[in-house]
N, C-alpha and C positions, 0 to 999 in steps of 0.2 A: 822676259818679254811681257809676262803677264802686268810687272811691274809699271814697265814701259808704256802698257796700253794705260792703263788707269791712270799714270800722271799727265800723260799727253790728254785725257778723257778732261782731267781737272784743268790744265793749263789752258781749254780750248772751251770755257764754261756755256761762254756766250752763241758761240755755232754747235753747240749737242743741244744746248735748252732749244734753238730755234730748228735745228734738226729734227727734236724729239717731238714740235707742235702735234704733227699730223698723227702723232700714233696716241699722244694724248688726246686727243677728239675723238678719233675712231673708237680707241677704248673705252673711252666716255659714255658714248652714246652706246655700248655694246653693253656696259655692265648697267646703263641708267636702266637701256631696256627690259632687262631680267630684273632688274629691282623693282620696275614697274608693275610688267606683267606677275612676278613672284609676290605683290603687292595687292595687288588686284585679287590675284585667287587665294591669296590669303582671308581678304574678306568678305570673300563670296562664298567661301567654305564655311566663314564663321555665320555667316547670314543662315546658311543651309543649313548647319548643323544646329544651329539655332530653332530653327522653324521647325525640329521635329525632335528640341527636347523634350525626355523622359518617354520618349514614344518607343514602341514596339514596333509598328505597321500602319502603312497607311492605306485607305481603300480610294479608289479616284479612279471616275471615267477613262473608258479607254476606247481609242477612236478607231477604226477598220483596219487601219495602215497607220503608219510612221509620217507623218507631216513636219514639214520644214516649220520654223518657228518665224512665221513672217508674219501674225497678231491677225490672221484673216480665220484660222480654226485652232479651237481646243477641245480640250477634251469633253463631251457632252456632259453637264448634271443628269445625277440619279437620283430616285425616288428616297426620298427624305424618310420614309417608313425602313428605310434600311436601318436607319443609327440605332432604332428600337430594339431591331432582331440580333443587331451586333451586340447591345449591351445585354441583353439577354443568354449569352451566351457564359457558361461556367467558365470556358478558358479564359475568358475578356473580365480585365479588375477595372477598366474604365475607357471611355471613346468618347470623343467630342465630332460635331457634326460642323463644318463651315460652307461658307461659300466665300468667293474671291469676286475681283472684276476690277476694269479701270474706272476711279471713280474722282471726278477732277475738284479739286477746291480752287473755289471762287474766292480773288485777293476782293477788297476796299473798293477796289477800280473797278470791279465790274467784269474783270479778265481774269482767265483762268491764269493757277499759279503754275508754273515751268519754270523749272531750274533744270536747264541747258540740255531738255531735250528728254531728259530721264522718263520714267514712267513712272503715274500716278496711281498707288498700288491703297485699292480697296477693299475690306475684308468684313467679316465676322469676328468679335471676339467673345469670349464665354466669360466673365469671370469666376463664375461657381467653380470651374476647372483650371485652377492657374497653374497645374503644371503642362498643361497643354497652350499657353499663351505664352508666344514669344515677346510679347509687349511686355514694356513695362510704366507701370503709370508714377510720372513725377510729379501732376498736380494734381486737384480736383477728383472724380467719381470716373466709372466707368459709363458707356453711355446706356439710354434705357430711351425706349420707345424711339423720337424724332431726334433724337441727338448724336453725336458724333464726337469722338478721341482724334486731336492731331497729332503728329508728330511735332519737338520742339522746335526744328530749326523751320518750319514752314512757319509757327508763331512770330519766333523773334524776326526772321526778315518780313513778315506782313505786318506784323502788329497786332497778333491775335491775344487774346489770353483768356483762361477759362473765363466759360459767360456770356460770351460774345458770342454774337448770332457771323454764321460763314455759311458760304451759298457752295452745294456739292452736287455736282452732275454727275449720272452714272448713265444707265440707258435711255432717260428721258429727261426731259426738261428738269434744270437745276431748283434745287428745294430750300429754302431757306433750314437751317440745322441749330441749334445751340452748340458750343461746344462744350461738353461735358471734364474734358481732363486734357491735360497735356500725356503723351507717351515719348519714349524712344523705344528703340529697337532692341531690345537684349542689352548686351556686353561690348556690341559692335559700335565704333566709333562715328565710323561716317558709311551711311548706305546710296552715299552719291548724291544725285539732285533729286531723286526720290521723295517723291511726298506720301503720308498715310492718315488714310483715315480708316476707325475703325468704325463700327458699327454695331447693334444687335442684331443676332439672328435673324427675326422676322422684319427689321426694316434692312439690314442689307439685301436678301430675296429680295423682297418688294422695290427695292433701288436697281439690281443687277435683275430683272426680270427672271426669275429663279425660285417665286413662288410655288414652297411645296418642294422641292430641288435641295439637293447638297451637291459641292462640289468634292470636300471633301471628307476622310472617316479619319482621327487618329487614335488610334488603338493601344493600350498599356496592357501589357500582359497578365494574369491573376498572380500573387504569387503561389507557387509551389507547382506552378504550367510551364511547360520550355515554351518557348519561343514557337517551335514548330507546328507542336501540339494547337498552339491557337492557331498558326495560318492555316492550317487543316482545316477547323473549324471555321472558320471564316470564309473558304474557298468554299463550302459544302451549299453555305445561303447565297451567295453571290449569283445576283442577275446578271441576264447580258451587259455587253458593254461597260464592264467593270471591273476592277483588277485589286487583288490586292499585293503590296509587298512590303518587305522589313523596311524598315525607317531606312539604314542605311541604303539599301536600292533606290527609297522613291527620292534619296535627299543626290545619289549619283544621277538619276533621271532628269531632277530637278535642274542639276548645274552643268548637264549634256553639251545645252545651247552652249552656251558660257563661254564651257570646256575648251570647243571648238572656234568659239569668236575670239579666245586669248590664248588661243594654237598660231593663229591666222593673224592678230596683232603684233607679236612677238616677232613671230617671222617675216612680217610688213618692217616693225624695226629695224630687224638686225639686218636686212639688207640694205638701211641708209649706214650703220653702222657700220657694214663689208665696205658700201661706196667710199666712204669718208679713208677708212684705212687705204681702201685701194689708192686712192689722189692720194694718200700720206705713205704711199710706199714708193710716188714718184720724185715726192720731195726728198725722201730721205737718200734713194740712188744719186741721183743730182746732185743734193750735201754731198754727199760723200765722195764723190766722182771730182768734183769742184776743190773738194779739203786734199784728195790725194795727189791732184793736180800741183796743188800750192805746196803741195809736204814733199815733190820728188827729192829735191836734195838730200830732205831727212832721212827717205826710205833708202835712199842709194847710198847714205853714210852707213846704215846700219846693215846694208848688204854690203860694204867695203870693211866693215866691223865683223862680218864673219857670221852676220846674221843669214840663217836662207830663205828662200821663195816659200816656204810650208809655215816658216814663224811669221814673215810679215802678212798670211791671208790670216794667222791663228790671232793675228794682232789686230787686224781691221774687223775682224769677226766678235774679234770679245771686244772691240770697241762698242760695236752695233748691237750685240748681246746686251753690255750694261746700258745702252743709254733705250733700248727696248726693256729692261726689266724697268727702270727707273721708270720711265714714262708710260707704262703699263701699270703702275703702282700707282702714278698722280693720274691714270683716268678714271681707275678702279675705283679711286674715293670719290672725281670729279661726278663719274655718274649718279651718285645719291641728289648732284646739285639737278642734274639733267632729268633724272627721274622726278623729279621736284617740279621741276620746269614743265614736260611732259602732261602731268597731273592738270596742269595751269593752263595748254596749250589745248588738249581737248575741252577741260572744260569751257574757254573763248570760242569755242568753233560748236558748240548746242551740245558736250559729249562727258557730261560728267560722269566718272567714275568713283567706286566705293574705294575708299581707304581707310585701315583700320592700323595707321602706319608703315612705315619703310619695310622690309623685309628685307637682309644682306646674307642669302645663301653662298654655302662652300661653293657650288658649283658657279657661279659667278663670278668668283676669286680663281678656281681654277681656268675658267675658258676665256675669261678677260686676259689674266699673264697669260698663257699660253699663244691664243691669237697674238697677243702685241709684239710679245716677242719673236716669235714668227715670222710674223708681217717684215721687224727692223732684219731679221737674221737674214733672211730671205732675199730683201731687195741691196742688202748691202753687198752680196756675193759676186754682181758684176764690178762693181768697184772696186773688191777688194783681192778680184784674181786680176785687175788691174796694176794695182800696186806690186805684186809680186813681178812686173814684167820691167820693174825699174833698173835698169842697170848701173852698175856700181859707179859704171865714168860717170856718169849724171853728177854724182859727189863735188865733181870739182869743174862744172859746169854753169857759170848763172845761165839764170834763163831756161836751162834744160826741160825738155817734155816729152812727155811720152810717145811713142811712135803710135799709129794706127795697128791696132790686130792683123791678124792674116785675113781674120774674115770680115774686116770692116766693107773692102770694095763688094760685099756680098749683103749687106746692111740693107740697101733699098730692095734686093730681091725679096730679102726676105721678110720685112717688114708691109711688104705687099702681098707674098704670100698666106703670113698671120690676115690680113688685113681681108683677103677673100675667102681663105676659111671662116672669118668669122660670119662673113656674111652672108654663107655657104649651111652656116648651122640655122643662123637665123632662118635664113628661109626653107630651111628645112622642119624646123621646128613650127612656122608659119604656115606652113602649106601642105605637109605631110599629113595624110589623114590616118584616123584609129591611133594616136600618139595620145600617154595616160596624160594627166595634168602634171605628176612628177618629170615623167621624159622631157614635157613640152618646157618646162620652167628651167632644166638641166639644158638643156638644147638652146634655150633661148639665152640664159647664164654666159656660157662658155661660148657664145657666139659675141654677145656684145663683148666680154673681155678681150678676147680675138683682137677684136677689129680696135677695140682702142689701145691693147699695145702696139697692133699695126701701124694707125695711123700717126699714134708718139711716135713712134721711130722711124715712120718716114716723112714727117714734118719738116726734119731739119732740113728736106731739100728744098720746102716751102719756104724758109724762112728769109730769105734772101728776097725774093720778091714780095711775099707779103708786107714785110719791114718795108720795102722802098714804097710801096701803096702804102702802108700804116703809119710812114713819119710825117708828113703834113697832117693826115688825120690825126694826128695823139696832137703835134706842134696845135692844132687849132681848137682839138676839141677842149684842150685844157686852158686856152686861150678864154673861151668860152664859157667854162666852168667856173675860170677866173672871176670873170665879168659880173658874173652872176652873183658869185659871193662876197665878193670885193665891199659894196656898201655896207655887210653884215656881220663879217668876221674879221677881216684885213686891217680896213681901217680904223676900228674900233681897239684894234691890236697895236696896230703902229701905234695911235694916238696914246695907247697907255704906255709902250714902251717911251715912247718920248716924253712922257710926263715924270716918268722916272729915271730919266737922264738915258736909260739902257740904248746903244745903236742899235741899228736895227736897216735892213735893206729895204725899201719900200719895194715890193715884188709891180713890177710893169705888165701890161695887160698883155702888149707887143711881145712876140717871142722874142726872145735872145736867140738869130742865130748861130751865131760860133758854139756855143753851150749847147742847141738841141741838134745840132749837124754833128756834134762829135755823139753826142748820147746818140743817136741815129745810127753811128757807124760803129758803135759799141756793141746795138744789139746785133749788128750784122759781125760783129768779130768773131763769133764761134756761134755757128747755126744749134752745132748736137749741145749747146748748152741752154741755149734760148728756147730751142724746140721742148727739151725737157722741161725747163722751168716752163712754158706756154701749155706742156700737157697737162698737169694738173687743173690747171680751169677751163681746159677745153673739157674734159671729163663732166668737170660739175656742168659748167655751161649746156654741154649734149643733151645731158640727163634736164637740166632746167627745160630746155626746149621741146625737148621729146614732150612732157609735161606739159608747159603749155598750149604746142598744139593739140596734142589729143583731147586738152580742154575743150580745145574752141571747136575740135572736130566733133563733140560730142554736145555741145550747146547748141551749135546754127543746126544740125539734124534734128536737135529734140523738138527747136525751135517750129523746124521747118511741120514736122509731125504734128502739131498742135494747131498750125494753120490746115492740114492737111484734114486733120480730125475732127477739132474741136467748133462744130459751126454753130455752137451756142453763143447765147450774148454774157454766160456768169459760169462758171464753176464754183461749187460747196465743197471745202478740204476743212482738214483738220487744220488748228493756229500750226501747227510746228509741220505741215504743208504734206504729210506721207502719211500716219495711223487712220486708219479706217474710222467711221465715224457710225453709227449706229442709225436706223433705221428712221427712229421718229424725227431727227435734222429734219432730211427731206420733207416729212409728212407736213412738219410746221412751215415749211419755205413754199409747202403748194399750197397753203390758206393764202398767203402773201398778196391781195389784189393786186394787180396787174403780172401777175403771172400766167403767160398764156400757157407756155409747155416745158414739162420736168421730166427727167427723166436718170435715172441711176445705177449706176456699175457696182453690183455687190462682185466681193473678190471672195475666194477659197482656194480648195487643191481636191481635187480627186485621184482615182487610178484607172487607170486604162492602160492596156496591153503590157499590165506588170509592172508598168511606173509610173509613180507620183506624177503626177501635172498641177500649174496652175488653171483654174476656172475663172469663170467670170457669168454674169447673167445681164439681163436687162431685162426693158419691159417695152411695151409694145409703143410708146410715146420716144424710146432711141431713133428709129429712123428719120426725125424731125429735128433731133440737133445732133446726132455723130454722123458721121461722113467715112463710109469704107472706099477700100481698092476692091471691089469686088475682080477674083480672076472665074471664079461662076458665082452665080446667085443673083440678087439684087439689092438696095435700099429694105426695097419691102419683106425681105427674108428676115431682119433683124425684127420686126411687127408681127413674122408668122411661123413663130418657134413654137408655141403650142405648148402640149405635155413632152413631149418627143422629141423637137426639131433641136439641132446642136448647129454650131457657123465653129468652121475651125481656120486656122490661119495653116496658108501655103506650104510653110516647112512642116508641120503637122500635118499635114494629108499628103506629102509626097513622102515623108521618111515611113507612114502605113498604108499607103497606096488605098486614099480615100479621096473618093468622089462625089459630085452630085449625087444623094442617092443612095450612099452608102450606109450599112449600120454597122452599128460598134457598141459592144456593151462600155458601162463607166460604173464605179462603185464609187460611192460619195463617203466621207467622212464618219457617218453614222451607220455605214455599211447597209445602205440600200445597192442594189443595183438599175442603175438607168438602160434601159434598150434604146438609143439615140440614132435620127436619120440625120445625114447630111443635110442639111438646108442653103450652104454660104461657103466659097473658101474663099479666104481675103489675104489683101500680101499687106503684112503690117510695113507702115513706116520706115526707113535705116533709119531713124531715130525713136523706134521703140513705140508703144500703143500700150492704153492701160489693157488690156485684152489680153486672157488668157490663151492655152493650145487649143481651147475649147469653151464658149459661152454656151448658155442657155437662156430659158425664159426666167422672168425672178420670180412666179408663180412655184415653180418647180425646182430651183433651187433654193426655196423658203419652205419646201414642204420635206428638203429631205436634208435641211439643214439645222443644227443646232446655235443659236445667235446670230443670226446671219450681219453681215456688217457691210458701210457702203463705202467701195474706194472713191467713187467721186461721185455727184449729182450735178447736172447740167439745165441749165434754166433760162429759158426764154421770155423777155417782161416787156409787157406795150414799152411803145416808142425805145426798145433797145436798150442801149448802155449810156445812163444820165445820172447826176449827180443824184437827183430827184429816187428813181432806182435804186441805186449804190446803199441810198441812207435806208428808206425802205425794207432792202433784205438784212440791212446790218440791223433795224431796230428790230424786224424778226427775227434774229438769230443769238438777242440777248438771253435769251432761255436757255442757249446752248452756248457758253460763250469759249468752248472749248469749238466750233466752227466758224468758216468765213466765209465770207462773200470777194472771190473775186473778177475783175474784169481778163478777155484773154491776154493781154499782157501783164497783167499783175500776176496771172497765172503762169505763165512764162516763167518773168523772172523770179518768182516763189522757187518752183522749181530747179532753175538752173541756179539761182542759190546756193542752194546744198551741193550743187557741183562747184562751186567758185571755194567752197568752204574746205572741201577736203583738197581740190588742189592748191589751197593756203597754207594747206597743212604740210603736203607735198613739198611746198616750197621752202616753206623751214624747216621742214629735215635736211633737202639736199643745201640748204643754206651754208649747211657746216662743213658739205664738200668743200662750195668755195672760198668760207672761211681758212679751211686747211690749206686750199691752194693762195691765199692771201698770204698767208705765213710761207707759203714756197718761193713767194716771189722776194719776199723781204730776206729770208733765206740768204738766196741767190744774190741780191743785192749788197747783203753785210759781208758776202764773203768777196765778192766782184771788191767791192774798196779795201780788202785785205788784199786784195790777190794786187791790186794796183795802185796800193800807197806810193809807191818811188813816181807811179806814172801822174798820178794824182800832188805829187809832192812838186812835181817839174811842170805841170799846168800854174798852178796855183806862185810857183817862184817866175817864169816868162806875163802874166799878168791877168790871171783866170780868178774873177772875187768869188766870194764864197757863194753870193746867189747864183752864179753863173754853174760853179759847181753841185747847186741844187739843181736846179732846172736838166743838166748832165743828166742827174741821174735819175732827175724824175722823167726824161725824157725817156729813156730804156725802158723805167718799167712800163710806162703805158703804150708804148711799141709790144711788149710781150705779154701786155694782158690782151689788146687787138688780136693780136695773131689769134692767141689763145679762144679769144671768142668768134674768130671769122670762123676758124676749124670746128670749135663747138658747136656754134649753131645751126653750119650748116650740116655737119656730122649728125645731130637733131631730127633736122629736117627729113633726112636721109633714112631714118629709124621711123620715123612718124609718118612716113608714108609708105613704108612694107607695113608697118601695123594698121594702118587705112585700106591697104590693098588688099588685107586679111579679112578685116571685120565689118562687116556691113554696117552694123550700128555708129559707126565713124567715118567721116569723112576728112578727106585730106584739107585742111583749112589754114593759112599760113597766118597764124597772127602777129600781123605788121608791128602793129604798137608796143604787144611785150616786147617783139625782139630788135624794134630801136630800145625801149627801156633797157633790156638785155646789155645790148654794147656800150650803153651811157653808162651803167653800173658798172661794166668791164673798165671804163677809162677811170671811175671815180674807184673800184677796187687797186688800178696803175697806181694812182695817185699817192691814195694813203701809205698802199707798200711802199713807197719812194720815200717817205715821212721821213723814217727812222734813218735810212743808211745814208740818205741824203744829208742829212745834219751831223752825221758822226765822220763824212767823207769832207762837209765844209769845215771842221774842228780841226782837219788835221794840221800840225804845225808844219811848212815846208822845206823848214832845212832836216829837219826830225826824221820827216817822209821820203828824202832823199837819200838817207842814211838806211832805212829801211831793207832787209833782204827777207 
């Protein structure tokens, strides 16, 4: 039997390769993602390990608490008289002293350089100490005095080269620099869109306001001293607010963030990776369901041959085995393309990442075949306890098919049942409170799976009537389609076939209908075949639309918030519209004549009642251009904060039962503590507010902050918002050209931007869902004109042309991509509005235009899948097809 499975595996080439698509995707994108992610922290290790060769221990500020790594706080600088006491010390054979900071290079143009978003990483370098410089210099000198080291690829793509004067902004207006030398990075290949420049000593300080200040200490051991024996020493002089630890601790500290952002990425992938397998475990049932269909005779000869019920599941099973290892092996390599691809995709959307080469771990080879094979092993097991239920008379039966199950008239029960469990978990997982982030993500999981094999399997009851509504829609829509491309591609086709003698049908705009009434009544001939083949892109479609709306659910609030908020006439951001921007922007944008009123949002984090918060401050000129919901307080609360006075937002004074009036201690960053009164509780936005749990005045968060930074500044200029204005702050803000001047809609869409960007991104991952479901339908298709060669043989001999037999069958499929997407989108809709009912920050918003675009794609995905079977169903000769069994 074993024999038997693998020649029938070989004799059937063309329905296993097109079998095997979906789990070639899936695996694809399962092993590209680990290649990625395995890629990524491969050079982020090396970056890290890098930054603290030959080192021993590093010493570096350390802040009161743990703070999230959101660019608003770091670690404070320390008193620069420390490196002296360190290197004084016997256990210490040598220590270098740096500082760091964001420090932007100004291209030719006058505009800061960004490569897709990365950060512009500014430093100290020594050379006296080259084994503490991770640089390494390819051309020219190191710098000295007003000069500056770039890295080479910021050269070659601006045009720099040693000599050249390049303009560098760091905390204050940007400086004209020489540059002194080209560097790269160590041994590392690519540190992403990263730019560097380096610096000396005393002008990096004087650049990063850090006069006098080190950020950091690296420490080389003496020899014939452990290790220990120096951090002893070291911990003995150490000030507050400072820490010291081995090289390897501070280079794991270091890459913490990282750690956790490509924890978080990885597992963002591999669940479009789970998706894509899932839709490719519905094609491959269907294949197979379809193949066993067409093979009864076979099976019923070889259960008349003495074969039993336990060989022919052992045969369907190691059919679906091999063509699962196979096609687990062509994703496992496919993914290096995908990983490749990936690389390519964040970097178009602002998101470059570091690559120091591919990376192709074991474990990627093991969880890729394991999954794929899985996935085929898996869904072929209803098919193939199918086949077992062939009876031997079948052998000398044309025509023969299988009976219905005993539990088939139980099939709607229960696929309704599936279907309100799943929606049972969801809103469990939605609305059940104290559930961890792991439960709620498991709960949410297994609920949507639920419900979409629910709804696949009771679709088929759908399919009868949505087909009768979907057949003049496919008949027209593709009429349509026609039309449209008919002057572009048709007749430019016909004309070259006729110039080369070739026939050819000129396809009619008019439907044919004898040819789309039979394909109409095709897809109505077997519902549980159609409804399967339609599940696959109702899946991807769902997931598209869920996606889209929560876009839009998430842009007209943000929208709405910014009218609600923002009653200035400009906002000051950073170009790349999110990093905080540093103090002197604003000071230079309030010289600015006709500037009546300024006012500025510095962002941090402190702690109160034992956890991290974010902060916020202002200054007494906020009342004048932001705009609260005050639920107590007033306008003039946010003008009369004082030393003391704090405005906290509503879910923050109800989850610690704080009121007008109240006080609360706050420890800051630098480990002061604040004695804070209520002044203000305000109810943010559902579309979000730049405003922390808790603001202050910016008098008092500048006095107990270390670099304080500003999330936004707001600005009000005679006569308003005029072209006149616009140039005005833009020609003041060429100092800083790493800030901008915008109007409140350019502010808007600045913003909602970067939400359009990641759901682009969203969209081509789930892309390859209904790529896979594209391949399900062609699938379905190639085997429909096997399964109906004699039927297709005896059209074609009574007077059926061969366009006519295209149009057949392109009619079907675009009848079962409809279905597939009436179910999808509303299935979507349906998700995107329990998740609207959950979360405040979204509203339930139905966006009209993707999801006509949505069903246009759906007819034009019908279409192409029709290409192939269409043309291999017009080929066939009909006395040949006649002959056919």
């Amino acid at each position: 039997m074993i024999k038997f499975a693998l020649q029938g595996l070989l004799a059937r080439k063309l329905r296993t390769a097109l079998t095997a698509i979906g789990v070639v995707l899936g695996v694809a994108l399962i092993s590209g993602t680990y290649v990625l992610t395995d890629s990524i922290t491969s050079a982020f290790d090396s970056i890290f390990t890098q930054n603290y060769k030959n080192t021993d221990a590093a010493i570096t500020g350390k802040n009161a608490f743990d703070a999230s790594e959101d660019g608003t706080v770091t670690a404070p600088p320390f008193d620069a008289g420390l490196l002296a006491k360190v290197r004084g010390l016997p256990e210490v054979g040598a220590a270098d002293g740096s500082v760091s900071g964001e420090a932007q290079l100004i291209g030719k143009d006058g505009k800061s350089i960004v490569f897709g978003g990365a950060p512009n990483l500014g430093f100290s370098v020594d050379p006296a100490l080259p084994q503490f410089n991770s640089l390494t210099l390819v051309s020219g000198a190191w710098p000295t005095g007003d000069q500056v080291v770039i890295d080479t690829k910021t050269a070659k793509e601006k045009g720099f080269t040693t000599g050249d004067t390049i303009g560098v902004q760091a905390r204050g207006a940007a400086e004209q620099m020489k540059i002194s030398g080209l560097v790269e990075f160590g041994a590392v290949s690519s540190i992403g869109g990263a730019t560097l420049a380096g610096f000396d000593l005393g002008t990096a300080q004087r650049l990063f306001d850090k006069t006098g200040k080190l950020d950091q200490i690296l420490i080389a051991t003496k020899s014939g001293t452990s290790e220990q024996q120096m951090l002893d020493a070291v911990r003995q002089i150490l000030p507050e607010a400072t820490q010291v630890r081995t090289a390897d601790e501070q280079a794991k500290e270091d890459a913490a963030g990282t750690s956790s952002f490509l924890s978080f990425l990885q597992t963002f992938l591999l669940v479009f990776g789970g998706i894509a397998l899932f839709v490719g475990s519905f094609v491959i049932a269907n294949s197979l369901s379809i193949t066993i269909a067409q093979r009864t005779r076979e099976f019923a000869t070889l259960r008349t041959l003495g074969a039993s019920r336990r060989q022919l599941l052992g045969t369907v099973v190691l059919e679906a085995f091999v063509t699962g290892l196979v096609a687990s092996v062509v994703g496992l390599f496919l993914g290096l393309a995908i990983a490749t691809g990936l690389f390519k995709l964040f970097d178009a959307v602002g998101f470059t990442l570091p690559n120091n080469g591919l990376v192709f771990r074991t474990r990627t080879i093991v969880v890729a075949l394991i999954v794929g094979v899985l996935v085929t092993v898996v869904a072929s097991l209803r098919p193939a306890w199918r086949a077992t239920r062939v009876p031997p008379i079948a052998a000398v039966r044309e025509g023969a098919t299988l009976a219905p199950g005993r539990l088939n008239r139980y099939r709607p029960v229960g696929a309704a049942l599936l279907a309100a469990g799943g929606i049972a978990l969801v809103l469990v997982g939605l609305f059940a409170d104290g559930l961890s982030t792991k439960t709620l993500l498991i709960l949410l999981g297994a609920g949507v799976l639920l419900l979409f094999i629910g709804i696949a399997l009771f679709s088929s009851r759908l399919v009868k009537p949505l087909a009768a509504v979907a057949d003049p829609i496919a008949r027209w829509s593709v009429v349509v389609l026609t039309a449209l491309i008919w002057p572009f591609v048709l007749v430019p086709l016909w004309a070259i076939r006729r110039l080369f003698g070739r026939r050819t049908e000129f396809p009619g705009v008019l439907p044919d209908r004898p040819a789309v009434a039979i394909g109409g009544q095709n897809s109505r001939r077997d519902p549980h075949r159609t409804a399967s083949t339609a599940a696959a892109l109702m899946i991807g479609l769902a997931l598209v639309t869920l996606v889209a709306t929560l876009g839009a659910g998430l842009i007209r609030p943000f929208e709405q918030a910014v009218d609600g908020i923002f009653s200035a006439d400009y906002a000051i951001t950073a170009q790349n519209n999110f990093s905080p921007l540093p103090p002197p922007v604003a000071a230079e944008v309030a010289k600015v004549p006709g500037v009546e009123k300024l006012t500025s949002v510095r962002g941090g984090q402190a702690k109160a009642f034992d956890k991290t918060i974010t902060i916020t401050a202002v200054d007494p000129q906020a009342p004048e251009l932001l705009t609260f919901d005050w639920r107590s307080g007033s306008q003039a609360s946010l003008g009369e904060l004082g030393a003391d006075g704090a405005i906290v937002d509503a879910a923050y004074a109800d989850s610690h039962a704080l009121v007008l009036g109240s006080r609360f201690p706050m420890q800051t960053a630098t480990g002061k503590t604040l004695q804070l009164q209520v002044k203000g509780v305000f109810r943010p936005p559902a579309g979000g507010s730049p405003f922390g749990n808790v603001t202050i005045s910016t008098a008092t968060f500048d006095a107990t902050t270390s670099q304080p930074l500003n999330l936004y500044t707001f600005v009000n200029m005679s006569g308003g918002v005029t072209d006149a204005n616009t140039a005005t702050l833009n020609d003041a803000l060429r100092t800083f050209p790493n800030a901008k001047a915008l109007t409140r809609d350019e502010f808007k869409k600045a913003q909602t931007d970067s939400i359009k960007s990641i759901l682009n991104v969203l969209y081509v991952l789930l892309a390859l869902s209904v790529l896979v479901s594209l391949f399900g339908i062609v699938n379905t298709l190639v085997l429909t004109v096997f399964e109906r060669t004699r039927e297709l043989g005896m059209l074609r001999a009574i007077g059926l042309t061969r366009g006519q037999v295209k149009r057949m069958i392109r009619q079907e499929s675009v009848i079962t991509a409809l279905i597939g997407a009436v179910i999808g989108i509303v299935l979507g809709l349906v998700l995107a509005s329990l998740l609207a009912a959950r979360l405040d920050e979204i509203s339930f918003t139905i966006p009209v235009a993707q999801l006509v675009i949505f069903a246009i794609v759906s007819v034009v995905v019908g279409i192409f899948a029709a290409i192939w079977p269409a043309r291999r169903a017009a080929k066939l000769n009909p006395l040949e097809a006649l002959q056919y069994e």
